[in-house]
C-alpha positions in Angstrom: -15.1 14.8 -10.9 -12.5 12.9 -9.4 -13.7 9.6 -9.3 -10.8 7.6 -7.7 -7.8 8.6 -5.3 -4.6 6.4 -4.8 -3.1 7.4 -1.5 0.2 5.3 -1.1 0.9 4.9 2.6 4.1 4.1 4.7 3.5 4.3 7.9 5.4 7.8 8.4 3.0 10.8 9.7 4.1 12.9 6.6 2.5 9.9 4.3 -0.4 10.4 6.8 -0.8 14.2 6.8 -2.8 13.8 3.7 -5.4 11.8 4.9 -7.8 14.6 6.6 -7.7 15.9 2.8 -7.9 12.7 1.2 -11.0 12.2 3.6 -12.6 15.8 2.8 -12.4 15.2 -1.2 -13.5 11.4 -0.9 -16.6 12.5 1.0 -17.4 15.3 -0.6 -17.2 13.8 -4.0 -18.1 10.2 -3.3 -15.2 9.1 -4.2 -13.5 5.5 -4.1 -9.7 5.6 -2.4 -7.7 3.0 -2.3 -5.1 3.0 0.3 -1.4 1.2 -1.3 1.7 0.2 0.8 4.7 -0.6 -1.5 7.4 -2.9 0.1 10.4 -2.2 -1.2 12.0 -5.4 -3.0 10.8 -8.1 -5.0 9.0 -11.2 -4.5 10.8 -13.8 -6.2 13.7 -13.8 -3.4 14.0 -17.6 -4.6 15.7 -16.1 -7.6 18.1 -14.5 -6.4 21.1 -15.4 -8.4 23.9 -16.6 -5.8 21.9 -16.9 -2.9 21.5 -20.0 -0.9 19.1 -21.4 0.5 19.5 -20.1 4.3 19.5 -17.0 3.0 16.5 -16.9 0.7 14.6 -17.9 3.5 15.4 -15.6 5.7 14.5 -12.8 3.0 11.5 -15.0 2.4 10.4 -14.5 6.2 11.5 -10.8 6.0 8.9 -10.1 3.5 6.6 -12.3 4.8 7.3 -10.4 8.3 6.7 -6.7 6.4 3.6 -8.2 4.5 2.0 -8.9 7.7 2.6 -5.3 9.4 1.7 -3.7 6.2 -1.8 -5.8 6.1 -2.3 -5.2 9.8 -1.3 -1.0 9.3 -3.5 -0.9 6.4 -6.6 -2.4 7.9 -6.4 0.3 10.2 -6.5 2.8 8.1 -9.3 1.1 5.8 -11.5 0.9 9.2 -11.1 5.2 9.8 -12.4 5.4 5.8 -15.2 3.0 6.5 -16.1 4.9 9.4 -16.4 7.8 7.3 -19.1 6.3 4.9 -16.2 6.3 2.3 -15.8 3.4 -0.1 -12.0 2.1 0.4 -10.0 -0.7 -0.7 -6.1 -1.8 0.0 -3.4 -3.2 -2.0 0.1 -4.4 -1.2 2.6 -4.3 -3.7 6.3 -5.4 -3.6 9.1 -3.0 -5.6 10.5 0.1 -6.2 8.1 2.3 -4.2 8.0 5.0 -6.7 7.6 2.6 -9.6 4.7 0.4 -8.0 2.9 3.3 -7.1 2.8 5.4 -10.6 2.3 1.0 -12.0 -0.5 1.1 -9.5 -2.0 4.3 -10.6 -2.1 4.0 -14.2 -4.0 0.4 -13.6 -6.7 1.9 -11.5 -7.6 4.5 -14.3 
């Protein structure tokens, strides 16, 4: 029985061509998705080696800036599984897109 399913989510409609399918198995076999959006980068922009302080705070509000649209896209999406009876949660993650995601996934299982 597939109990959980991480569906990692960037906005694009090829990313959201799975959901119909992603809705059909999580209702049918009650189970729990959770929807992921990986920003590419790190967090620790005050870090950077070499980079002053203008510009760490403008990286700083970059993220800050894509955290928000990623929050506000996956709540969105969280509502149309809710809707659906399914039981969904969303997570935010900042790095290498394919690394968070397979991070992501071995931690949920």
């Amino acid at each position: 029985m597939l109990q959980r399913i991480l569906v990692p989510l960037d906005g694009s409609e090829q990313a959201e061509a799975v959901l119909p399918y992603v809705n059909a198995i999580a209702v049918n076999l009650e189970s729990k998705v959770t929807i992921l959006h990986a920003i590419g980068g790190s967090r620790a922009v005050a870090d950077l080696p070499g980079a002053d302080r203008d510009r760490r705070s403008y990286l700083e509000r970059i993220q800050a800036d894509s955290e928000k649209l990623a929050e506000a896209y996956l709540q969105r999406q969280l509502i149309q599984f809710q809707q659906l009876g399914i039981q969904v949660s969303k997570s935010i993650v900042f790095g290498r897109p394919a690394e968070v995601i397979v991070e992501h996934g071995e931690q949920e299982s």
